[in-house]
PDB file of N, CA, C and O in Angstrom:
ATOM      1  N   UNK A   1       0.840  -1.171   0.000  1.00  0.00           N
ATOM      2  CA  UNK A   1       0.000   0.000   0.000  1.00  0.00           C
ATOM      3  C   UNK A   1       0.890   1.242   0.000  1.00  0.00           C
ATOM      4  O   UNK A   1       1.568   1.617   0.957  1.00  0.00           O
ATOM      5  N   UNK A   2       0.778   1.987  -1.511  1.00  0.00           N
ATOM      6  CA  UNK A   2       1.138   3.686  -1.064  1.00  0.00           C
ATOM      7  C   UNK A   2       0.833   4.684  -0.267  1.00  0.00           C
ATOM      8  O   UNK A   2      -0.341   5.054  -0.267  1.00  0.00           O
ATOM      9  N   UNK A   3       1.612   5.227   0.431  1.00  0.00           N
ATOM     10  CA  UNK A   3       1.397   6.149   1.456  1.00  0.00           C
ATOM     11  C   UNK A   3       1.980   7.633   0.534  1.00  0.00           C
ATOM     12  O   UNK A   3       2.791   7.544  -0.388  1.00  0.00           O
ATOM     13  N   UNK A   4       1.484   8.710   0.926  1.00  0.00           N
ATOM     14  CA  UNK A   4       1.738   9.983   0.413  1.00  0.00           C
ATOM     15  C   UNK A   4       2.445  10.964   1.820  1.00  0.00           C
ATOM     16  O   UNK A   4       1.624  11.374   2.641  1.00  0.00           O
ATOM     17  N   UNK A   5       3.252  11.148   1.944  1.00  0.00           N
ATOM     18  CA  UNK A   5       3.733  11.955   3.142  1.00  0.00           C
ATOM     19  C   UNK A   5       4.068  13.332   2.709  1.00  0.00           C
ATOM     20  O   UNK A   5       5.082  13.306   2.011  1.00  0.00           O
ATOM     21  N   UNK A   6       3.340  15.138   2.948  1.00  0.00           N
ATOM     22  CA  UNK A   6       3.513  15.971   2.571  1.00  0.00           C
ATOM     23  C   UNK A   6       4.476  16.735   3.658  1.00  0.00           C
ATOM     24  O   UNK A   6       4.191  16.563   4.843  1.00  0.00           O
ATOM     25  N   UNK A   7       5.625  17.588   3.324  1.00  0.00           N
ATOM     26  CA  UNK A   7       5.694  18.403   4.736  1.00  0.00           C
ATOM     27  C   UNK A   7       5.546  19.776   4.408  1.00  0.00           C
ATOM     28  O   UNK A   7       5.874  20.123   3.273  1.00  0.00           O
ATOM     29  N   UNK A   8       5.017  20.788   5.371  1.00  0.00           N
ATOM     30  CA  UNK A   8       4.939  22.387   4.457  1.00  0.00           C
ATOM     31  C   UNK A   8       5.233  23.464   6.052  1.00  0.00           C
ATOM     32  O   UNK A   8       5.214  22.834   7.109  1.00  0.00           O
ATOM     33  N   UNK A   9       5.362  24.252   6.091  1.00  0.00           N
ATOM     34  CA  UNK A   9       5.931  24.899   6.751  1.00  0.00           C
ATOM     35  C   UNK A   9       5.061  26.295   7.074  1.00  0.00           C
ATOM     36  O   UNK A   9       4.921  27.192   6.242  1.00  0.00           O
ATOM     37  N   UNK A  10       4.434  26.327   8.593  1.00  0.00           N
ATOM     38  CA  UNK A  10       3.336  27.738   8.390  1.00  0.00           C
ATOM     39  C   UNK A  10       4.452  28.916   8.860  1.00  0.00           C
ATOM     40  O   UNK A  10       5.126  28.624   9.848  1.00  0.00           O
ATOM     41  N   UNK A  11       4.641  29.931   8.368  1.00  0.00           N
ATOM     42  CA  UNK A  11       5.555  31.438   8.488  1.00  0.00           C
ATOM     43  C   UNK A  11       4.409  32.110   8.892  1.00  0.00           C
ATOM     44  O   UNK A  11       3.283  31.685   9.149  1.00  0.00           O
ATOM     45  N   UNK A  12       4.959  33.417   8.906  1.00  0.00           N
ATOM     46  CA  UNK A  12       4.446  34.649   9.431  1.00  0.00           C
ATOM     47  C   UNK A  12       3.475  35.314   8.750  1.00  0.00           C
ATOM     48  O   UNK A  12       2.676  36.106   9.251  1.00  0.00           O
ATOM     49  N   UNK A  13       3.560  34.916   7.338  1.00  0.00           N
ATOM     50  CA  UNK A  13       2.537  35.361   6.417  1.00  0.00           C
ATOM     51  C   UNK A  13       1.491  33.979   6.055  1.00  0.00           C
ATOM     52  O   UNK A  13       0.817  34.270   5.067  1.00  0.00           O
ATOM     53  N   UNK A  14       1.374  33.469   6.240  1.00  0.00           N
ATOM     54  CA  UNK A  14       0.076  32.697   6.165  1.00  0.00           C
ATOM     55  C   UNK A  14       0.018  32.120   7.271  1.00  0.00           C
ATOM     56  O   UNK A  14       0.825  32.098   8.200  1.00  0.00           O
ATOM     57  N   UNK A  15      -1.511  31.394   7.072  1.00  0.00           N
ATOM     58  CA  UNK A  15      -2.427  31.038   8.505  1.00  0.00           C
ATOM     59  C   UNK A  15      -2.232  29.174   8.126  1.00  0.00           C
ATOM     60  O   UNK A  15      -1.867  28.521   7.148  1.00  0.00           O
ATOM     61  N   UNK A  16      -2.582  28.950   9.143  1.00  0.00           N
ATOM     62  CA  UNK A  16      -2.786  27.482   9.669  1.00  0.00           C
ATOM     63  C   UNK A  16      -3.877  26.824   8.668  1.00  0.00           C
ATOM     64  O   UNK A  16      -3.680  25.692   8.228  1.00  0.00           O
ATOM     65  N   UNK A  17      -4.881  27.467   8.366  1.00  0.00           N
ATOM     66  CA  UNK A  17      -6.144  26.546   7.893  1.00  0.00           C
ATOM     67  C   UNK A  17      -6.247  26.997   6.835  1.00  0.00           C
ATOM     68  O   UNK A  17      -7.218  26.690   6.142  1.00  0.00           O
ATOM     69  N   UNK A  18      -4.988  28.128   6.243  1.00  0.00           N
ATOM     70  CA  UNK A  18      -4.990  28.251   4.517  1.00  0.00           C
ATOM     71  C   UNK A  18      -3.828  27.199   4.401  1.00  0.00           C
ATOM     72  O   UNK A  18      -4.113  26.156   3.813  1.00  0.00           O
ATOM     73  N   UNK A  19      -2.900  27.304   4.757  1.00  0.00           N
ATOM     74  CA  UNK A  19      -2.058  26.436   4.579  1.00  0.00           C
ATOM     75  C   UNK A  19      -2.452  24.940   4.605  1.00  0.00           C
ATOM     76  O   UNK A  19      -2.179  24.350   3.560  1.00  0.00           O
ATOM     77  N   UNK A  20      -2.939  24.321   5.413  1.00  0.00           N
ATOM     78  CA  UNK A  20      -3.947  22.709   5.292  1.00  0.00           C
ATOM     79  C   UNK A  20      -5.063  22.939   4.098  1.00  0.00           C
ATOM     80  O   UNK A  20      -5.287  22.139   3.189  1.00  0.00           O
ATOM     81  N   UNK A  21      -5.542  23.874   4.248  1.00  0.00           N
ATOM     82  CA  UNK A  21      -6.496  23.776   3.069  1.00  0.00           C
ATOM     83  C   UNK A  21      -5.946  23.771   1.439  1.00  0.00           C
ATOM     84  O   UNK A  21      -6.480  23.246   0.461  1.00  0.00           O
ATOM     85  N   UNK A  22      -5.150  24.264   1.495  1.00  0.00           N
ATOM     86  CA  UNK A  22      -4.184  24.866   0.064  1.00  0.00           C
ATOM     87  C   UNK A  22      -3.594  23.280  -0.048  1.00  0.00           C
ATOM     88  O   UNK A  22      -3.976  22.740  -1.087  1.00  0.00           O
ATOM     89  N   UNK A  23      -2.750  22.433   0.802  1.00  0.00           N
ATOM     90  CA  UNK A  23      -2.059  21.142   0.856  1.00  0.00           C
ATOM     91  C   UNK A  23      -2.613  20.521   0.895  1.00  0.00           C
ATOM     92  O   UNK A  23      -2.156  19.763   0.040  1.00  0.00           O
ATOM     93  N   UNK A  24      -3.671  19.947   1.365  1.00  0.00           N
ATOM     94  CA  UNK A  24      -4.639  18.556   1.676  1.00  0.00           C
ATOM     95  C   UNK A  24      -4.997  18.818   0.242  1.00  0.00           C
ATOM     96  O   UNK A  24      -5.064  17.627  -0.059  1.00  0.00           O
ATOM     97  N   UNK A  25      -5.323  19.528  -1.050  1.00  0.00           N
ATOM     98  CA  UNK A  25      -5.926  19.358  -2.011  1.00  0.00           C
ATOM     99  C   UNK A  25      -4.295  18.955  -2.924  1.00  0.00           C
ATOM    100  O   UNK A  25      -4.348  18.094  -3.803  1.00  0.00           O
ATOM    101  N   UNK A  26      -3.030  19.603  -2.632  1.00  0.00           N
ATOM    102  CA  UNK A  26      -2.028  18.934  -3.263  1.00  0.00           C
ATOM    103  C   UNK A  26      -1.465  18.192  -2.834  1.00  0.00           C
ATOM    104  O   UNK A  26      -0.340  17.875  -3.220  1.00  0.00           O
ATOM    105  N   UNK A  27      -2.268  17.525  -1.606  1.00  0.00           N
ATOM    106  CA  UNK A  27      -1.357  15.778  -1.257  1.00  0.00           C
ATOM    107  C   UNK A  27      -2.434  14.647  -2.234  1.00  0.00           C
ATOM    108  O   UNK A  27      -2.043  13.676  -2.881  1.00  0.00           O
ATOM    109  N   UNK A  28      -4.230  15.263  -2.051  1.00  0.00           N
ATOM    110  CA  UNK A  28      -5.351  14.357  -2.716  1.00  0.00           C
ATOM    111  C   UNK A  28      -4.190  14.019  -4.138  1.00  0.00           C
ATOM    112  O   UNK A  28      -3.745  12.885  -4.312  1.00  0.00           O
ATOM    113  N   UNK A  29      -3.839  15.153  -5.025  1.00  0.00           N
ATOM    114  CA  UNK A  29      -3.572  15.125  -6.221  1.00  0.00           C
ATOM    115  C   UNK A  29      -2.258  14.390  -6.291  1.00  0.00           C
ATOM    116  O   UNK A  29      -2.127  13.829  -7.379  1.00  0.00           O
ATOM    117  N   UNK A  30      -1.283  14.225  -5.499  1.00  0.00           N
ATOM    118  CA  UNK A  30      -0.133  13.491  -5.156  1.00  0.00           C
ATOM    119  C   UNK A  30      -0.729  11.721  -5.022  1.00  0.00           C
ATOM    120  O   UNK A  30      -0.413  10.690  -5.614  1.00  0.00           O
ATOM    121  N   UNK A  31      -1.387  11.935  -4.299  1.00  0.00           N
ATOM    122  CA  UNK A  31      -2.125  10.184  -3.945  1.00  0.00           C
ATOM    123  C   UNK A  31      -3.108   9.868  -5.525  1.00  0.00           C
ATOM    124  O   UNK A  31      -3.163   8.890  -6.270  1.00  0.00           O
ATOM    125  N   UNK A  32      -3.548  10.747  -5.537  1.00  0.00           N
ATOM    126  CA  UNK A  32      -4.235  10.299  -7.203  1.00  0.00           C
ATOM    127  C   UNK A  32      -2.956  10.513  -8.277  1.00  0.00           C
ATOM    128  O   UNK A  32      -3.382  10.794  -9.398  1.00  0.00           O
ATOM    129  N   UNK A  33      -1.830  10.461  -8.216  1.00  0.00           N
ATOM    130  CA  UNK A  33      -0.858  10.400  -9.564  1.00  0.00           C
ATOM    131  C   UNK A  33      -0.288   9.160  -9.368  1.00  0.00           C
ATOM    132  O   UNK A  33      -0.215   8.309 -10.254  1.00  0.00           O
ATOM    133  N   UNK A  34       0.229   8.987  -7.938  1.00  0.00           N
ATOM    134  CA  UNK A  34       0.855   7.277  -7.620  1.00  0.00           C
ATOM    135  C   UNK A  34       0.135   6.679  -7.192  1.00  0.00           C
ATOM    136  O   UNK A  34       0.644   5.691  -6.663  1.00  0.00           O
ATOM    137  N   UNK A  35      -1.580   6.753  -7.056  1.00  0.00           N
ATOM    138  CA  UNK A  35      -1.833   5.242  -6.367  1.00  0.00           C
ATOM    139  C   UNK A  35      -1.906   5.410  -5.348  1.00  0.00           C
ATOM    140  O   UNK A  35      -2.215   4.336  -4.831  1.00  0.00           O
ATOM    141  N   UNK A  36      -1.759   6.546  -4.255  1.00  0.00           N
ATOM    142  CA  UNK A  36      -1.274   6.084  -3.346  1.00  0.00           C
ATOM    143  C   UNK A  36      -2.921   5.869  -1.928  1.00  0.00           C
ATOM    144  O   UNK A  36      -4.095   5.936  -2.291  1.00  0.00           O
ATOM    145  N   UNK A  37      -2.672   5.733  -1.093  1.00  0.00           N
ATOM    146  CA  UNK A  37      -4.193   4.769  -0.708  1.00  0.00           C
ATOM    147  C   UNK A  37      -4.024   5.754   0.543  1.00  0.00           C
ATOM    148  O   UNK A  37      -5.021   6.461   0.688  1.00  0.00           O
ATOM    149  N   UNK A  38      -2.954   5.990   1.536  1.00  0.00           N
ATOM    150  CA  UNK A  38      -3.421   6.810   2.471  1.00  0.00           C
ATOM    151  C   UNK A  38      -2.210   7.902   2.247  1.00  0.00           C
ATOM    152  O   UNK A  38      -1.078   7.713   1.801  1.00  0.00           O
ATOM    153  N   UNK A  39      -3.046   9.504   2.862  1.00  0.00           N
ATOM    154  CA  UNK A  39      -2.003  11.074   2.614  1.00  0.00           C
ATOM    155  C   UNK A  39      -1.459  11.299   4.089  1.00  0.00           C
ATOM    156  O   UNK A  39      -2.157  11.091   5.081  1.00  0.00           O
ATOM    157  N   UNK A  40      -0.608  11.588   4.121  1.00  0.00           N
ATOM    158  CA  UNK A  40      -0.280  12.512   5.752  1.00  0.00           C
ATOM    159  C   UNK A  40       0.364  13.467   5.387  1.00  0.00           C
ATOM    160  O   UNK A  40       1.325  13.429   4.619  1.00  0.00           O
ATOM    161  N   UNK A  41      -0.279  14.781   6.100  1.00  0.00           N
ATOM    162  CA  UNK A  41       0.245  16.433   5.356  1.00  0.00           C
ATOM    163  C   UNK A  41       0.794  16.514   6.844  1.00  0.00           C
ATOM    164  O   UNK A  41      -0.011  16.602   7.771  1.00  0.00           O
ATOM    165  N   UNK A  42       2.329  16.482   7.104  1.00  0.00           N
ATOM    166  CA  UNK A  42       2.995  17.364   8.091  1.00  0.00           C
ATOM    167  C   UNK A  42       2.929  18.984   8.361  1.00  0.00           C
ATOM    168  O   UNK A  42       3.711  19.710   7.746  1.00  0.00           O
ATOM    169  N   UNK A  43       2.120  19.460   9.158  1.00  0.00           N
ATOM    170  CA  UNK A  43       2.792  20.879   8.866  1.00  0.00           C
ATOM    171  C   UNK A  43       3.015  21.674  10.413  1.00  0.00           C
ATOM    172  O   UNK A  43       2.305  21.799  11.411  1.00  0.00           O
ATOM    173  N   UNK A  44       4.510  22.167   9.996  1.00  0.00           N
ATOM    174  CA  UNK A  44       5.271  22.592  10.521  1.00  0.00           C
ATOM    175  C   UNK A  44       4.636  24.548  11.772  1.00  0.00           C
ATOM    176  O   UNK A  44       5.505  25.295  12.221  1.00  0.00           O
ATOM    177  N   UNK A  45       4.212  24.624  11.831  1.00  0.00           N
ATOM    178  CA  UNK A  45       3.928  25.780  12.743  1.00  0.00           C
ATOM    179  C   UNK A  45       5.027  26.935  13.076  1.00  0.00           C
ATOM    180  O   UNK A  45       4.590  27.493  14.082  1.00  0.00           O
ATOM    181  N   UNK A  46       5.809  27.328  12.833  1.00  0.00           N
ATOM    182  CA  UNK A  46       6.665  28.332  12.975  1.00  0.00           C
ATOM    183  C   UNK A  46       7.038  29.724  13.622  1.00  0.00           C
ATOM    184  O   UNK A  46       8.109  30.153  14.051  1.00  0.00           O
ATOM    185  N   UNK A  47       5.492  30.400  13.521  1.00  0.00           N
ATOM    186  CA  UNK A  47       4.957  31.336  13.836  1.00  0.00           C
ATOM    187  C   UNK A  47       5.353  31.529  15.273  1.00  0.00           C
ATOM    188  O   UNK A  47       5.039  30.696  16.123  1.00  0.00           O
ATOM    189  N   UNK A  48       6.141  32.777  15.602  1.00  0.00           N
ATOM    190  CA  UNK A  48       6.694  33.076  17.113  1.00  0.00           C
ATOM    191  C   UNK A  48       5.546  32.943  17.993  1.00  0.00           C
ATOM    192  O   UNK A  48       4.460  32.868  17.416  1.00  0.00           O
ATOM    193  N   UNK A  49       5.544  32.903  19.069  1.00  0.00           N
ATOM    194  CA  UNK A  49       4.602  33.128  20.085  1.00  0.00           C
ATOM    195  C   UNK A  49       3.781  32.042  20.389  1.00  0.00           C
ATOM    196  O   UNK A  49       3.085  31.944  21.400  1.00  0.00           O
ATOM    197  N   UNK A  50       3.891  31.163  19.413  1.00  0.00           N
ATOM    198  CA  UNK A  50       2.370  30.078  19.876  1.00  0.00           C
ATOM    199  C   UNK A  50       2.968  29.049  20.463  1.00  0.00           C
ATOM    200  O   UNK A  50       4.122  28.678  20.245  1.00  0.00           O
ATOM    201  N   UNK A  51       2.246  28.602  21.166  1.00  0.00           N
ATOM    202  CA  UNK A  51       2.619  27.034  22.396  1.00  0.00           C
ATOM    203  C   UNK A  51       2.191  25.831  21.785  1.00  0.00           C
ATOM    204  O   UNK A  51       1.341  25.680  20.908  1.00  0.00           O
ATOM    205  N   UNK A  52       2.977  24.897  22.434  1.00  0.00           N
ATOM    206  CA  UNK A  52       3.103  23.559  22.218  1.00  0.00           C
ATOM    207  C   UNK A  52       1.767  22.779  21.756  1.00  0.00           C
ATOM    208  O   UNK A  52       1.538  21.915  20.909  1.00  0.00           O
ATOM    209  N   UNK A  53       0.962  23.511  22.743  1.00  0.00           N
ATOM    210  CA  UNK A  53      -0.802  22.980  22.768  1.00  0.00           C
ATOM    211  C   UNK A  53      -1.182  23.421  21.417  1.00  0.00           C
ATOM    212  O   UNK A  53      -1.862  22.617  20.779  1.00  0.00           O
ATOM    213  N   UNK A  54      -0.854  24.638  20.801  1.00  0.00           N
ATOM    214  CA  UNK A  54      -1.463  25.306  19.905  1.00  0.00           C
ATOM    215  C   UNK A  54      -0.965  24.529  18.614  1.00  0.00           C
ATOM    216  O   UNK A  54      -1.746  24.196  17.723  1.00  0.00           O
ATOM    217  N   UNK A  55       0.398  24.268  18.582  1.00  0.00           N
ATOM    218  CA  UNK A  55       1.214  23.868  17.372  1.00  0.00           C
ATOM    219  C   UNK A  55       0.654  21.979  16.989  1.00  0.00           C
ATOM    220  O   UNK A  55       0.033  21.774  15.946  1.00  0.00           O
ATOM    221  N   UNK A  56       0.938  20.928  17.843  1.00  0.00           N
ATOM    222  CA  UNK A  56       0.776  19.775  18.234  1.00  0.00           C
ATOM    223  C   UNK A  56      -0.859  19.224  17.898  1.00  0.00           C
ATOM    224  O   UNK A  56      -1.838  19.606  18.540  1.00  0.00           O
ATOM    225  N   UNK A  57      -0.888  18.603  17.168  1.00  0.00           N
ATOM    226  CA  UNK A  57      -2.476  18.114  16.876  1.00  0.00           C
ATOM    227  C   UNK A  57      -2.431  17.072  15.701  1.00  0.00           C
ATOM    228  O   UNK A  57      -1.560  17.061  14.831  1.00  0.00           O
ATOM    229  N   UNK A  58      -3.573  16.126  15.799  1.00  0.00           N
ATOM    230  CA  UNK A  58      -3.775  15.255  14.246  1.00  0.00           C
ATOM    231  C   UNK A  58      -5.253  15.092  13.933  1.00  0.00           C
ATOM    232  O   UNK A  58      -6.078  14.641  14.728  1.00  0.00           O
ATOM    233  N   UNK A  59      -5.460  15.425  12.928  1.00  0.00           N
ATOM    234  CA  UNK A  59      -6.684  15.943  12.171  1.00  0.00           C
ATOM    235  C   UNK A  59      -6.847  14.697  11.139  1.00  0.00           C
ATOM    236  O   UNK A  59      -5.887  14.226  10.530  1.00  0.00           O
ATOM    237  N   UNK A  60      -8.064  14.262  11.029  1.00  0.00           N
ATOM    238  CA  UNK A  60      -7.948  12.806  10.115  1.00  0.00           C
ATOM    239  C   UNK A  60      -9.783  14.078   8.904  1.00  0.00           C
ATOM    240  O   UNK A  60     -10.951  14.367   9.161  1.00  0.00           O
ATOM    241  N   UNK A  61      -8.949  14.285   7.901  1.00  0.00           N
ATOM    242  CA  UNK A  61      -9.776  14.779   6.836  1.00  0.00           C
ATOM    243  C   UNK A  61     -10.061  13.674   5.840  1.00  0.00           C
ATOM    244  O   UNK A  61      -9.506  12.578   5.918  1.00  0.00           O
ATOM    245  N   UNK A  62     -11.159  14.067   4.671  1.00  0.00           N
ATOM    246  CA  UNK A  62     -11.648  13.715   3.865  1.00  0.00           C
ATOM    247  C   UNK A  62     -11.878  14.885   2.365  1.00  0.00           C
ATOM    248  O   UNK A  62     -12.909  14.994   1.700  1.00  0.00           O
ATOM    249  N   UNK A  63     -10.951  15.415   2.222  1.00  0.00           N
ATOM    250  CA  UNK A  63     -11.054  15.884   0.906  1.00  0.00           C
ATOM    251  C   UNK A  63     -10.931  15.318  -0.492  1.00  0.00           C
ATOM    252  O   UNK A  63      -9.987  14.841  -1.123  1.00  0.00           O
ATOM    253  N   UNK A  64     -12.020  15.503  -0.720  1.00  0.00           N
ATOM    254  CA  UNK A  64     -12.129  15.023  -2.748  1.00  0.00           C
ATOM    255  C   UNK A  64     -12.432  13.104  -2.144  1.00  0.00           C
ATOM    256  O   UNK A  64     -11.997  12.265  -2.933  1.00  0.00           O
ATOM    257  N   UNK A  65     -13.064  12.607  -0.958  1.00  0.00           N
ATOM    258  CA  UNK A  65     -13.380  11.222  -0.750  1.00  0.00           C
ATOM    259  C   UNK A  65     -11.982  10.550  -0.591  1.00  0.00           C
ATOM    260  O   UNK A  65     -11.858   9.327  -0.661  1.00  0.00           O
ATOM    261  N   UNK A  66     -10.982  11.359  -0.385  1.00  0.00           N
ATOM    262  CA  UNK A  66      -9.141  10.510  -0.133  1.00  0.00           C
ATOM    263  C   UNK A  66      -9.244  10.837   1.334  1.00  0.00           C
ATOM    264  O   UNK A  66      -9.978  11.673   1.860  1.00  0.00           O
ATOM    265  N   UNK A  67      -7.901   9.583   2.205  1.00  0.00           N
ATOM    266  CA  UNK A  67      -8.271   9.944   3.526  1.00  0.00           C
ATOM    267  C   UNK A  67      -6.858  10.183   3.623  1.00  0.00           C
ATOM    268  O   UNK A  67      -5.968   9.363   3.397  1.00  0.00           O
ATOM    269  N   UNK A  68      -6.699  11.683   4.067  1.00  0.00           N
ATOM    270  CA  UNK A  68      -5.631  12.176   4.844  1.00  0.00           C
ATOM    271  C   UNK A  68      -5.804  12.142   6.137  1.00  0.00           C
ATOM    272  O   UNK A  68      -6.832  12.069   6.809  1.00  0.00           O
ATOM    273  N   UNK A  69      -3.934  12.242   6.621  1.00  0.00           N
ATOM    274  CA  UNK A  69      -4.126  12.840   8.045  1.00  0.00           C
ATOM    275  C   UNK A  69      -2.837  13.658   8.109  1.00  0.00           C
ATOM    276  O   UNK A  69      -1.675  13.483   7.742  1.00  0.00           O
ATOM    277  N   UNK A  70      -3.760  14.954   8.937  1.00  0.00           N
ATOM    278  CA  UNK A  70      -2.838  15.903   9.025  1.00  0.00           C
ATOM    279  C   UNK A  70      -2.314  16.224  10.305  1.00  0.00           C
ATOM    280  O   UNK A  70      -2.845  16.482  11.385  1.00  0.00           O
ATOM    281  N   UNK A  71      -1.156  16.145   9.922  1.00  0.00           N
ATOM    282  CA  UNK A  71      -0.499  16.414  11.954  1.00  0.00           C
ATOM    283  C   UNK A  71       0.268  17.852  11.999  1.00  0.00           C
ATOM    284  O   UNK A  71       0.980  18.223  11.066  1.00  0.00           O
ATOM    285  N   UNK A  72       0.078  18.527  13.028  1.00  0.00           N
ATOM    286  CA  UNK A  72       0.516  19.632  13.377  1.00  0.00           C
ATOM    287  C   UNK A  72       1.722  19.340  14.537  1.00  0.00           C
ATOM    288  O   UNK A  72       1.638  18.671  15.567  1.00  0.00           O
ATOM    289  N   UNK A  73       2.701  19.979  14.068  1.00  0.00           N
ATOM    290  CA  UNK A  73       3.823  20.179  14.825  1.00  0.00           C
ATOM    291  C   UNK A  73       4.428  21.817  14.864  1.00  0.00           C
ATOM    292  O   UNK A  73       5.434  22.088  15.521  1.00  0.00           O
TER     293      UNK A  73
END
């Protein structure tokens, strides 16, 4: 079974849920070119000031009927 593993990086100029939203549709399209059966979008949190609680999370989506999971670090 193919697995799709994305990693992307949130900065100072974009947000958290544009950034997953913008990637979960280019990991779907990554898993629909190889086959691949399950996505995991890493993304990275960067942004000064925010805590561990805030950054740290895993989100199990369904975009376009593909099953990602997205983990926040």
């Amino acid at each position: 079974m193919k697995r799709v593993i994305e990693c992307k990086v949130v900065g100072d100029k974009s947000g958290l849920e544009a950034v997953i939203a913008k990637e979960e549709l280019q990991t779907a399209y990554c898993m629909d070119a190889c086959g691949g059966a399950r996505g995991h979008l890493a993304v990275f949190d960067l942004r000064p000031g925010r805590s561990w609680e805030a950054r740290i999370f895993r989100r199990d989506t369904r975009p376009d009927e593909v099953s990602i999971t997205v983990w926040g670090m």
